[in-house]
C-alpha positions as CSV (number, residue, x, y, z in Angstrom):
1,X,0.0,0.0,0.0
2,X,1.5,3.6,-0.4
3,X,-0.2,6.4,0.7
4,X,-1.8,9.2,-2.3
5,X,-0.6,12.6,-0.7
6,X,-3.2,14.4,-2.5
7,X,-6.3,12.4,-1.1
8,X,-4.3,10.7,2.2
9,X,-6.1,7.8,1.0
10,X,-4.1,4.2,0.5
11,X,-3.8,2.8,-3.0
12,X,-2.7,-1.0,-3.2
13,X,0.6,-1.3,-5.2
14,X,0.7,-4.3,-7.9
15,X,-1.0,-5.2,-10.7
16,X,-4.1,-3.4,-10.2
17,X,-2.5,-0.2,-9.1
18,X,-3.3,3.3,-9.9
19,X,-1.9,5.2,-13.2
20,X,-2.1,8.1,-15.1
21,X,-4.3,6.3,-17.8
22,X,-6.4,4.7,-15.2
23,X,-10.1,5.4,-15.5
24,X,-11.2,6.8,-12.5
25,X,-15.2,6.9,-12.1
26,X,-16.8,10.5,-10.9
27,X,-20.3,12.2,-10.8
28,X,-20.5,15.7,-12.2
29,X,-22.0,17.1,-9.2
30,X,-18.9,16.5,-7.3
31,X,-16.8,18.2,-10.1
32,X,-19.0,21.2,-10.5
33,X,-19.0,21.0,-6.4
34,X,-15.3,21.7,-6.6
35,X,-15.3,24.0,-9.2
36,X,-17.8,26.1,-6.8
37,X,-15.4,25.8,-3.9
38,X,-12.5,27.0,-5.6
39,X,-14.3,30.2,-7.1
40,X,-15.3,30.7,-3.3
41,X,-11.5,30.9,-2.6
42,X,-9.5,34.2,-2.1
43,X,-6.8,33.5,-3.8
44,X,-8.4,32.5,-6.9
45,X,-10.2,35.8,-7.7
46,X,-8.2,36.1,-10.9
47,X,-9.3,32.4,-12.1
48,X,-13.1,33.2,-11.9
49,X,-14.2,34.3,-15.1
50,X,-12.4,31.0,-16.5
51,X,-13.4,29.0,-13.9
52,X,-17.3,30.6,-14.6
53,X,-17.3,29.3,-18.3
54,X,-15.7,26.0,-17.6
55,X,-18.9,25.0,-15.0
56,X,-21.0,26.6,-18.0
57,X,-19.6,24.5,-20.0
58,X,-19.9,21.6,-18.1
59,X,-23.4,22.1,-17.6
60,X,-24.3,22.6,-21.2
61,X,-22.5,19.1,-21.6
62,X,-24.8,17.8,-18.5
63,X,-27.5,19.4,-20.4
64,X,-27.4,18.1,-24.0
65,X,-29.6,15.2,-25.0
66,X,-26.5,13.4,-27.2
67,X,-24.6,13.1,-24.3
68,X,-27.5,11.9,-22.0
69,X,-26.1,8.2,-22.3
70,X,-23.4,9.7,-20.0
71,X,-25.1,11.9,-17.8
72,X,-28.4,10.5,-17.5
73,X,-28.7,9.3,-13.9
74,X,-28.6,5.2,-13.5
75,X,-30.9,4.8,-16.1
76,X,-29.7,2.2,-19.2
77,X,-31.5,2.7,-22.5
78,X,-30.0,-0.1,-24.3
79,X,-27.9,-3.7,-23.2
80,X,-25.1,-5.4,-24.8
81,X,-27.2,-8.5,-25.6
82,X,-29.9,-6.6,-28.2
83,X,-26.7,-4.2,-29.8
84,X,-24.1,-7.6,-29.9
85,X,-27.6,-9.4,-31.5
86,X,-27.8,-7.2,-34.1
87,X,-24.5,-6.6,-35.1
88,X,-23.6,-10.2,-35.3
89,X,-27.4,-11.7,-36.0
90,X,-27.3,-13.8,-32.6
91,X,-30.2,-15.6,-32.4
92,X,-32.7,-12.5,-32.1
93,X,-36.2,-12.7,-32.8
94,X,-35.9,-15.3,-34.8
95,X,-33.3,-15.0,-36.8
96,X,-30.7,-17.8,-37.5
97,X,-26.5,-17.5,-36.5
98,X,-24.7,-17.2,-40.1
99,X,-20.8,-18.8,-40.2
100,X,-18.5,-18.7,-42.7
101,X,-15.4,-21.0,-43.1
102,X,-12.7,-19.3,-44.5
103,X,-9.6,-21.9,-43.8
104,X,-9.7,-23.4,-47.4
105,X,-9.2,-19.4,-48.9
106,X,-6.0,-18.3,-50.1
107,X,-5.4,-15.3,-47.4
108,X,-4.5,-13.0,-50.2
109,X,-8.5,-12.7,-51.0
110,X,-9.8,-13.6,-47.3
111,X,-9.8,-9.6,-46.7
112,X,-11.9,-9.1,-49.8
113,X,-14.5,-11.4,-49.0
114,X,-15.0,-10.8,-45.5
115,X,-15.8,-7.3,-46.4
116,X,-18.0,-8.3,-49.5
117,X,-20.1,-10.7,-46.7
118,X,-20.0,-7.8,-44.0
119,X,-21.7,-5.5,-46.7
120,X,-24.3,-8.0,-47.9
């Protein structure tokens, strides 16, 4: 375990430790929350007008119907079974599982004619 200085919380070293590129989950609220604080700060009187358009910003984001799948509460419109169905024709409402054996091809033209069956 080492110790983050920032948060004073304890992050376990290894294989599932914490990176740069790590995705680390967060609810707007919180951020917009912050943003508040530090416009409430002294020293940061000169920062406001920026800080002011980027919580603007942030709640046009919030705001906008294309990016509702993001911001939209706990609320899932669509699942991985029905979008993975259609894609690749699972089984799904009826419809039958298509396979293609492409071992005997030369691979020069295997490219091709997966493309050509992907269109059709």
């Amino acid at each position: 375990l080492y110790r983050n200085p920032s948060s004073g919380s304890y992050i376990r070293r290894g294989s599932d430790a914490l990176t740069a590129d790590t995705p680390v989950p967060y609810r707007i609220a919180d951020l917009l929350k912050q943003i508040d604080e530090r416009m409430g700060l002294l020293e940061s009187k000169n920062d406001r007008p920026t800080l002011k358009s980027l919580r603007t910003r942030i709640e046009s984001a919030a705001a906008d119907p294309r990016y509702r799948f993001m911001f939209n509460s706990r609320l899932i419109e669509d699942t991985i079974h029905e979008t993975i169905g259609n894609i690749f024709r699972v089984p799904n409402h009826g419809r039958p599982v298509t396979c293609f054996e492409m071992a005997g091809m030369p691979s020069e033209v295997v490219n091709s004619v997966c493309s050509v069956l992907a269109r059709l």
